[in-house]
PLY file of the C-alpha trace (Angstrom):
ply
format ascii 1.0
element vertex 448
property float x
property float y
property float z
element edge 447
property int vertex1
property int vertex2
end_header
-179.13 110.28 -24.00
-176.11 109.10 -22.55
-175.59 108.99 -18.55
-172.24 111.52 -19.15
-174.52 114.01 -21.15
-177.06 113.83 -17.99
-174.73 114.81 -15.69
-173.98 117.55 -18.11
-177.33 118.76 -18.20
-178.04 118.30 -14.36
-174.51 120.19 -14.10
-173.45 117.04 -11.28
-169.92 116.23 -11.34
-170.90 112.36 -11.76
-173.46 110.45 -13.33
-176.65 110.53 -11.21
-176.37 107.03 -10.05
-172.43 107.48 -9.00
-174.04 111.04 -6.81
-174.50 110.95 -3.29
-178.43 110.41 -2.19
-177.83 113.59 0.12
-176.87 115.59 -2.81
-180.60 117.03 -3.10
-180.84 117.45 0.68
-180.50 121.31 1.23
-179.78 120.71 4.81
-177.32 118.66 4.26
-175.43 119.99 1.68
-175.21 123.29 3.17
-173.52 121.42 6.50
-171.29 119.84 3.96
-170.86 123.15 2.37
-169.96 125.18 4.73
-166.18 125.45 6.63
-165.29 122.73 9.28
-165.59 123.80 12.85
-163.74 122.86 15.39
-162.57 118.84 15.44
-162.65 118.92 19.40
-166.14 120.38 19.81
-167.25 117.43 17.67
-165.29 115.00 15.97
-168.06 112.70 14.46
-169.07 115.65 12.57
-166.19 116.26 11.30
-165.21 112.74 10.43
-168.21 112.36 8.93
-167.77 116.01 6.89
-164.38 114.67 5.76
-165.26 111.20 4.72
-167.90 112.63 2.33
-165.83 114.87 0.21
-162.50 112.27 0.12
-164.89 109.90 -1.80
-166.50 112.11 -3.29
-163.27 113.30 -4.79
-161.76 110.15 -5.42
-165.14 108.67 -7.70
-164.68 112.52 -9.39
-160.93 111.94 -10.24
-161.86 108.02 -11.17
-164.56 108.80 -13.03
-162.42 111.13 -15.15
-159.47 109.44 -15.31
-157.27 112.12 -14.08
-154.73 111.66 -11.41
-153.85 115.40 -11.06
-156.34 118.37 -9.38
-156.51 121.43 -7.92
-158.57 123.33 -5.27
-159.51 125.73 -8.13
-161.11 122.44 -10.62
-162.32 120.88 -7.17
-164.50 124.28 -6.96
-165.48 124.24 -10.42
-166.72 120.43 -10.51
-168.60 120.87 -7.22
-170.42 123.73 -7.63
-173.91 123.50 -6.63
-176.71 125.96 -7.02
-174.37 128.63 -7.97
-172.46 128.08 -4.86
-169.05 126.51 -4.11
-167.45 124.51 -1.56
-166.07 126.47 1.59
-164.30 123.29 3.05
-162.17 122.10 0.25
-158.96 123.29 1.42
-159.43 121.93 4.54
-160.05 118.78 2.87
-156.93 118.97 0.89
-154.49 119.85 3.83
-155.85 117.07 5.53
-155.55 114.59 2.37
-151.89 115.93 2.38
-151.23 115.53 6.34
-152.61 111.72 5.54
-150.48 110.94 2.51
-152.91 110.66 -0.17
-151.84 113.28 -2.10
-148.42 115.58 -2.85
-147.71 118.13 -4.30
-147.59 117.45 -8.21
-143.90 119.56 -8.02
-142.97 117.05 -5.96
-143.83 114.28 -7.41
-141.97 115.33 -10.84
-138.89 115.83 -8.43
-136.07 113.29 -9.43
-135.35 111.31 -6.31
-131.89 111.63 -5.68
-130.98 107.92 -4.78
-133.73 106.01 -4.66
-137.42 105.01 -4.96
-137.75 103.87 -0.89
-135.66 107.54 0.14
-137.82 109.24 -1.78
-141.31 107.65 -0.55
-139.94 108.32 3.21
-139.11 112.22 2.27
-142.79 112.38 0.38
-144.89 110.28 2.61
-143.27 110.40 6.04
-141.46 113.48 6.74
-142.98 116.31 4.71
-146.68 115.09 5.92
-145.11 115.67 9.62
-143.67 119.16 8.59
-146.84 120.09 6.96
-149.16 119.03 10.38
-146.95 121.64 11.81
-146.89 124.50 9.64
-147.83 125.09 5.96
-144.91 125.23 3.57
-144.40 128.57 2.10
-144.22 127.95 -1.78
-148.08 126.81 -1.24
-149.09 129.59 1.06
-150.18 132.72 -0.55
-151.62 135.27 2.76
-151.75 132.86 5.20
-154.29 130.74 2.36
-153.01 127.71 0.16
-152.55 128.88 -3.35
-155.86 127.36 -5.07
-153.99 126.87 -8.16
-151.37 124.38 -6.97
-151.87 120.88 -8.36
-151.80 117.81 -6.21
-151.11 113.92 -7.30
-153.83 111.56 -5.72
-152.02 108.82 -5.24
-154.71 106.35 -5.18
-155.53 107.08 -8.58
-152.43 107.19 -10.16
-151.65 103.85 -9.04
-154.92 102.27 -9.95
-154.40 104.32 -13.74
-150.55 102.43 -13.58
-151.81 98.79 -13.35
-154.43 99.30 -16.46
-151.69 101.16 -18.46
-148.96 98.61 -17.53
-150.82 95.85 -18.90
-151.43 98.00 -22.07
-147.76 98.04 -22.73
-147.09 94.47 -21.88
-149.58 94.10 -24.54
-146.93 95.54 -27.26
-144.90 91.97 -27.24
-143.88 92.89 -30.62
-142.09 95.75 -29.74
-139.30 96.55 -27.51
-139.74 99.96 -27.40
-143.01 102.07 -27.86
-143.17 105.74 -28.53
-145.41 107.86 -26.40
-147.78 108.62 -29.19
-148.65 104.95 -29.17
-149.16 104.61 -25.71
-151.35 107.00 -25.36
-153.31 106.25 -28.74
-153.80 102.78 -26.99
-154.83 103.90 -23.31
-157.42 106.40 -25.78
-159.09 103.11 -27.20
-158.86 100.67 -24.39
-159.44 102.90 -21.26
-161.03 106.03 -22.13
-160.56 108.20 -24.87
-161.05 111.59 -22.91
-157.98 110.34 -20.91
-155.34 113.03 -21.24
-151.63 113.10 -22.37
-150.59 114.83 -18.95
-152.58 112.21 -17.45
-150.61 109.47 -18.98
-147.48 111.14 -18.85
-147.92 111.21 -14.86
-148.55 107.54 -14.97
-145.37 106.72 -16.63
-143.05 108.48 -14.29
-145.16 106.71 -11.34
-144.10 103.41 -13.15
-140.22 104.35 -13.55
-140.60 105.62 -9.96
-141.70 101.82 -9.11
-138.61 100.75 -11.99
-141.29 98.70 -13.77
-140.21 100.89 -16.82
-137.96 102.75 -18.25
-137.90 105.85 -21.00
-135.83 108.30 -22.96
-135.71 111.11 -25.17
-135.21 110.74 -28.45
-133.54 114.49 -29.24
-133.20 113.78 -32.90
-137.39 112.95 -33.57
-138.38 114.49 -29.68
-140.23 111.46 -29.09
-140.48 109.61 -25.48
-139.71 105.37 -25.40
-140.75 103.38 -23.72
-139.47 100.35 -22.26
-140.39 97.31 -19.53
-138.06 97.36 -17.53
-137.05 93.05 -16.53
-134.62 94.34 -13.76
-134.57 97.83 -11.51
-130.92 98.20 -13.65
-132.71 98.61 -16.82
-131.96 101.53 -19.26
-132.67 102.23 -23.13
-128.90 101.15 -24.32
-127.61 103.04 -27.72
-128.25 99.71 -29.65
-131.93 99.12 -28.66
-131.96 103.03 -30.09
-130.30 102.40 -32.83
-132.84 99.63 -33.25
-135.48 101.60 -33.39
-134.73 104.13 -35.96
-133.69 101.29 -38.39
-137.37 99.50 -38.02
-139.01 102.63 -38.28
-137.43 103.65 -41.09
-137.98 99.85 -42.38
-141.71 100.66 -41.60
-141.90 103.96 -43.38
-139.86 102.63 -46.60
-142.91 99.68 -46.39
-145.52 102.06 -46.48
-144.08 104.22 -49.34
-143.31 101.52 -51.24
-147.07 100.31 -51.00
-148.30 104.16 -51.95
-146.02 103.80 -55.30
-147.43 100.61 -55.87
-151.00 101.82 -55.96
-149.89 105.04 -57.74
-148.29 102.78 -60.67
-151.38 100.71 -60.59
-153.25 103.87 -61.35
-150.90 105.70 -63.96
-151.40 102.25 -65.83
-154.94 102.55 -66.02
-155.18 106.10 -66.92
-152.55 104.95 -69.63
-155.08 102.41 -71.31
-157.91 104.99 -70.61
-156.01 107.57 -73.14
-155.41 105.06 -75.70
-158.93 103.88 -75.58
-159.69 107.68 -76.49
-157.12 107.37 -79.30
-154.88 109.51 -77.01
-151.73 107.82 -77.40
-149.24 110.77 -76.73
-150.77 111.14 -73.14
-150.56 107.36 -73.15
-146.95 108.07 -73.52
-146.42 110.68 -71.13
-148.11 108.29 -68.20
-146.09 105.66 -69.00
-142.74 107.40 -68.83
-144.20 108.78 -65.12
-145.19 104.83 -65.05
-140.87 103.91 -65.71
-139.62 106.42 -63.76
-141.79 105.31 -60.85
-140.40 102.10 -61.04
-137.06 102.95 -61.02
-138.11 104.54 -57.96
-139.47 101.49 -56.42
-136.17 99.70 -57.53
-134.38 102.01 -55.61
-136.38 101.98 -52.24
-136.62 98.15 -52.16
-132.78 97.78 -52.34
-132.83 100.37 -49.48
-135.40 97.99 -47.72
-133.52 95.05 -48.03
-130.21 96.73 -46.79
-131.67 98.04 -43.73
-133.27 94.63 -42.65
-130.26 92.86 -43.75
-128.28 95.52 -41.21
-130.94 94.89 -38.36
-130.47 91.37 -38.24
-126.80 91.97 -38.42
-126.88 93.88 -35.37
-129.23 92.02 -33.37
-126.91 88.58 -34.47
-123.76 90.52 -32.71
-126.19 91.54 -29.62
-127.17 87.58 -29.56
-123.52 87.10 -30.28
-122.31 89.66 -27.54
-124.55 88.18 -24.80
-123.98 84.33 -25.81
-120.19 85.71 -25.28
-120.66 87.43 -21.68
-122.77 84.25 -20.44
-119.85 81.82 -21.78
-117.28 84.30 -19.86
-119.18 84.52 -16.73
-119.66 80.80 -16.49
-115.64 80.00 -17.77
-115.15 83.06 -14.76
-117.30 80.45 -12.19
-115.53 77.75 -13.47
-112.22 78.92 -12.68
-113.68 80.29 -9.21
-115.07 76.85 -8.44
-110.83 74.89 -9.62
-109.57 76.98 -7.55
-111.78 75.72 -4.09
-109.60 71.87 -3.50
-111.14 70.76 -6.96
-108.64 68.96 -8.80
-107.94 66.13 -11.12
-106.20 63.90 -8.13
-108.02 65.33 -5.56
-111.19 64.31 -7.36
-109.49 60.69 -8.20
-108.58 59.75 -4.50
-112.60 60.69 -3.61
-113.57 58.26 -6.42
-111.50 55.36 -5.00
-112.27 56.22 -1.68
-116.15 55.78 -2.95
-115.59 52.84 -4.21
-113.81 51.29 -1.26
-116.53 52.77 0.40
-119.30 50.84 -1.82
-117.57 47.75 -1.93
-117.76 47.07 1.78
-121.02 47.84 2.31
-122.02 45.65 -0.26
-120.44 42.56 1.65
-121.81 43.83 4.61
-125.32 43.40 2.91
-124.50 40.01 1.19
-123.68 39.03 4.51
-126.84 40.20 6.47
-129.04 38.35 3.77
-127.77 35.03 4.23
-130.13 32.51 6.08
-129.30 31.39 9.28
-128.57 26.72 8.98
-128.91 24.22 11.72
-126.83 21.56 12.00
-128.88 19.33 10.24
-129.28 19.88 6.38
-132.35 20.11 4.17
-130.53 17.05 2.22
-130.53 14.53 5.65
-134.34 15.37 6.13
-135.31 14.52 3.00
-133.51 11.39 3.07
-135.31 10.72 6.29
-138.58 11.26 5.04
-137.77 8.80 1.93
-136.94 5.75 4.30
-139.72 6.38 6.36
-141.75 6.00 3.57
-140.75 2.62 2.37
-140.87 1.47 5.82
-144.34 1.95 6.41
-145.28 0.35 2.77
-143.30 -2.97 4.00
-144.94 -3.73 7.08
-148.55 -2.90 6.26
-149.57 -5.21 2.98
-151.87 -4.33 0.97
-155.74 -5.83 0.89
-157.55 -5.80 -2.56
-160.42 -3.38 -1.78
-162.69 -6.45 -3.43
-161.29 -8.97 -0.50
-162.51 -6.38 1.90
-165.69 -5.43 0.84
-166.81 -9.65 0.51
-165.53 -9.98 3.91
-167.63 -6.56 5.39
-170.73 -8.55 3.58
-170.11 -11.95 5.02
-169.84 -10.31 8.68
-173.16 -8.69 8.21
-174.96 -11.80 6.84
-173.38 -14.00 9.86
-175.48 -11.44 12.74
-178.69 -10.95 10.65
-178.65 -14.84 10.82
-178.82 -15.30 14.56
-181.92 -15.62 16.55
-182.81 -15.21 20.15
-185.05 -17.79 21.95
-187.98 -17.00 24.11
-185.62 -17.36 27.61
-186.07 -16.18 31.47
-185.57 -13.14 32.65
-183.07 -14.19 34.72
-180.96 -15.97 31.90
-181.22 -13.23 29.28
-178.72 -11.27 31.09
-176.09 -13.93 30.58
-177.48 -15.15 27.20
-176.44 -11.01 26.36
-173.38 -11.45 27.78
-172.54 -14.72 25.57
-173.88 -13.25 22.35
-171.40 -10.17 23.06
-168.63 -12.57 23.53
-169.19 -14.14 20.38
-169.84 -11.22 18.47
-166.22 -9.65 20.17
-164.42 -12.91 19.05
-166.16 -12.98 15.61
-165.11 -9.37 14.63
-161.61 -9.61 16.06
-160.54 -13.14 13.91
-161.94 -10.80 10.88
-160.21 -8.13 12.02
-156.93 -10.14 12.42
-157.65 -12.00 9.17
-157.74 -8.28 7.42
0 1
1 2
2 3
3 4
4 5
5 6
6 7
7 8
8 9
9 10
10 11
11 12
12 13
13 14
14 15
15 16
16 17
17 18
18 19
19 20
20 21
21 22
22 23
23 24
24 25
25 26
26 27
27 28
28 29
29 30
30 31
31 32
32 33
33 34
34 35
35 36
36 37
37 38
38 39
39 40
40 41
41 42
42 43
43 44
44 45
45 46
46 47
47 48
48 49
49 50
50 51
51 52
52 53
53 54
54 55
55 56
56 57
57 58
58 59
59 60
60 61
61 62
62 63
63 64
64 65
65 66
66 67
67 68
68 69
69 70
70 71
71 72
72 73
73 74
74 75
75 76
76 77
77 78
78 79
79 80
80 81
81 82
82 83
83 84
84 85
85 86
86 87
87 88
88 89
89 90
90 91
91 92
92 93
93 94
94 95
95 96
96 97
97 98
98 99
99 100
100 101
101 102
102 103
103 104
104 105
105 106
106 107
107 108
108 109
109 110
110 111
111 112
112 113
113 114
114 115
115 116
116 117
117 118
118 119
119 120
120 121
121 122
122 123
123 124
124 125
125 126
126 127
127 128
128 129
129 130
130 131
131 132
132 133
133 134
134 135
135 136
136 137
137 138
138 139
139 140
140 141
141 142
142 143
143 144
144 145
145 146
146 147
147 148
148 149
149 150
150 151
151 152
152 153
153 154
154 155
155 156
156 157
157 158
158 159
159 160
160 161
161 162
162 163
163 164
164 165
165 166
166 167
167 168
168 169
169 170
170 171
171 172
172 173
173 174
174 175
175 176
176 177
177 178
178 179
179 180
180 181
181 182
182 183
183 184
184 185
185 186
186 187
187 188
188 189
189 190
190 191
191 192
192 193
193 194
194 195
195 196
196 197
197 198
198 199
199 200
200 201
201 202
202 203
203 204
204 205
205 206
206 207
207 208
208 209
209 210
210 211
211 212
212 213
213 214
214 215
215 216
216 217
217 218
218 219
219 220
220 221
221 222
222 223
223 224
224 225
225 226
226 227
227 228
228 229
229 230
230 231
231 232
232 233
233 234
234 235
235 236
236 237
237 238
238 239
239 240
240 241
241 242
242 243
243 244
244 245
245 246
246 247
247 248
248 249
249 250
250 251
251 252
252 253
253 254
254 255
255 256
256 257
257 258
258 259
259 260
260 261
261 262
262 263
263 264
264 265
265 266
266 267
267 268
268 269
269 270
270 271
271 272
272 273
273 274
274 275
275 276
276 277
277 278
278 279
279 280
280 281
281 282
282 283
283 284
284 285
285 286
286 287
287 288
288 289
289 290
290 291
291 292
292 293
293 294
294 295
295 296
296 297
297 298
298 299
299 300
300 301
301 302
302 303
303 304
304 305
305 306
306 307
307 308
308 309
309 310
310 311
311 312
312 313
313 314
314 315
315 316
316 317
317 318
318 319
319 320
320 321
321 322
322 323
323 324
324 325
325 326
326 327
327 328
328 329
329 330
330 331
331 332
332 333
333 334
334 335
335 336
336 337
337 338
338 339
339 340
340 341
341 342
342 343
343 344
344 345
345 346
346 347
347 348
348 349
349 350
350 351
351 352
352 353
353 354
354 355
355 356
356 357
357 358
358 359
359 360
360 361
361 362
362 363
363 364
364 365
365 366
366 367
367 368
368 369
369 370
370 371
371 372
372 373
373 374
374 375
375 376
376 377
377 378
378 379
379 380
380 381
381 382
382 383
383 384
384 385
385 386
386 387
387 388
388 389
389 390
390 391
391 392
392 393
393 394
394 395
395 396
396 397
397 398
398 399
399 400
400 401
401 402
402 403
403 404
404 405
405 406
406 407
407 408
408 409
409 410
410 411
411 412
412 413
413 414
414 415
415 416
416 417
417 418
418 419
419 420
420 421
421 422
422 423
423 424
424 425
425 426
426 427
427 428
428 429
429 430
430 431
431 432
432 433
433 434
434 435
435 436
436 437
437 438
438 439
439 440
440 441
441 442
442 443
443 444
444 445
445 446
446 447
């Protein structure tokens, strides 16, 4: 059993797990029940009383998908035990004095500018009037009429989002009928969702120019349109439109039913022969000729109407492609007319120019390197002379010359010997050797 059929059974206005937990509380409820008492002698309770039933009646109206009520249906769904609320219209003057609802006459009101005059009448001053005193068209012996239906706001916005994204779902289609609409918010939202419901929904959404709609006297069917700018209307051509790929589609569809219906006078045709039948044979397939001519006839019709659709839409493409040129050649003109001409426009370029010339010489200039008074050239000749100076006056010793005389030198002090001497003549017998050794390495090192 489903959770809806539950709540049927249990008579609860929601399903049992979208009920408050103090629903079963006797105590409780029959606070909640009962009329409000003063807000001065204490205004927890009563904040408390009138925070219950606003949720409760905004998960009722959710749950239902239905942006409309009354105090009479708000009785009906919240009866309990045989009993009904005694609060509710305390409740709803007090939604009202907040702005959550208005009255559903007023909402269908046209505003007479605008969308922003007509939220300040319905949201700013009519909630002050009402704190004041109750208007008289809802007041029926000193009571508010039960029967008058309020718009929850709330709801009807949250219900606008999931059926605007429905019709931005119909690409294909510049305008949708209301039948289609609603036989698409019926399988995608909820299919217990009502027309009135929906209806409500699409004047909030022209009220917030998201979309536009007309009557169509002729069939009395509503379009629909998304509306790109807040100037949007349903023109005479996008009517026109319409009606020629609706017939298109009905001609489509009837030509497909003859098709079948041939299909099946052809069969019963070879059925009768079979049976030796052949004047019934006959008769089907003069039904079978004359259907054909039929067909003829409709497909011609076809292709005329699609060859006049994309006629017309060629001249809208045409008509637009025509204003855009017109407004730009318009901006064009606009922009000659502002110290834009041809020799106006030459002196600038040659003033550029000028302009670009000397700055590049000024950059030319500024990335030249800075030059002493002696050139690279003179240094290098320098260096070169230097050069073969130093290779004249130092000649050059075979490294095998060298290397005997290095060995001779080392043979020469291996070879000498010290005699057993005094102490006091070893001193000078160092001293000689040194002098010997001195002269010995500076005539090699001359001879080198």
């Amino acid at each position: 059993m489903s959770v809806e059929t539950k709540a049927m059974d249990n008579n609860l206005p929601l399903p049992p797990d979208k009920m408050p937990k103090c629903w079963n509380e006797e105590e409780r409820m029959n606070a909640l029940f009962s009329p409000f008492r003063s807000k001065s002698a204490n205004p927890q309770d009563w904040t408390s009383k009138y925070k219950f039933w606003q949720n409760l009646i905004y998960e009722w109206l959710k749950h239902n998908m239905q942006s409309s009520f009354s105090i009479a249906d708000l009785n009906v769904a919240f009866k309990r035990k045989g009993c009904t609320p005694l609060c509710l219209t305390s409740v709803v003057e007090e939604l009202l004095k907040n702005g959550e609802i208005i009255p559903e006459t007023e909402f269908l009101k046209e505003p007479c500018d605008s969308w922003t005059s007509w939220s300040i009448d319905i949201f700013v001053k009519r909630p002050f009037v009402w704190s004041f005193s109750k208007v008289k068209s809802y007041v029926v012996s000193n009571e508010i009429n039960k029967e008058t239906r309020y718009i929850h706001l709330q709801i009807i916005s949250e219900l606008a989002e999931s059926i605007f994204f429905i019709l931005k779902d119909e690409k294909e289609n510049l305008l949708v009928p209301f039948s289609e609409v609603l036989k698409s918010c019926k399988s995608k939202m909820n299919k217990n969702i009502s027309d009135n419901t929906v209806m409500l929904v699409l004047i909030w959404l022209r009220r917030k120019k998201k979309v536009v709609f007309t009557n169509n006297i002729n069939e009395n069917e509503l379009l629909i349109k998304i509306a790109v700018h807040s100037s949007d209307n349903i023109t005479e051509i996008e009517e026109a439109l319409y009606k020629l790929e609706k017939q298109e589609n009905e001609l489509v569809n009837e030509i497909h039913l003859m098709e079948e219906k041939k299909i099946d006078i052809i069969n019963q045709s070879k059925s009768y022969l079979a049976k030796g039948l052949r004047q019934m044979a006959k008769t089907h397939l003069r039904k079978k000729f004359e259907l054909e001519n039929t067909i003829e006839k409709r497909v011609q019709t076809l292709e005329n109407i699609r060859s006049l659709v994309l006629s017309i839409q060629n001249t809208h493409t045409n008509t637009a492609v025509l204003s855009a040129y017109k407004t730009g050649s318009d901006v064009l003109k606009k922009l000659n007319e502002s110290d834009i001409s041809e020799s106006n426009v030459k002196d600038i370029m040659d003033n550029l120019s000028e302009a670009l010339e000397e700055q590049n010489e000024v950059q030319l200039m500024l990335s030249e390197n800075l030059k002493n008074d002696i050139s690279d050239i003179d240094l290098e000749q320098e260096l070169e002379e230097l050069m073969k100076l130093d290779e004249d006056s130092l000649p050059s010793i075979p490294s095998e010359k060298l290397s005997s005389n290095i060995d001779e030198l080392e043979q020469r002090l291996k070879n000498l010997q010290v005699e057993s001497t005094p102490t006091s003549n070893v001193a000078s017998f160092e001293s000689s050797s040194r002098n010997v050794r001195n002269k010995e390495t500076l005539r090699n090192l001359e001879y080198v």
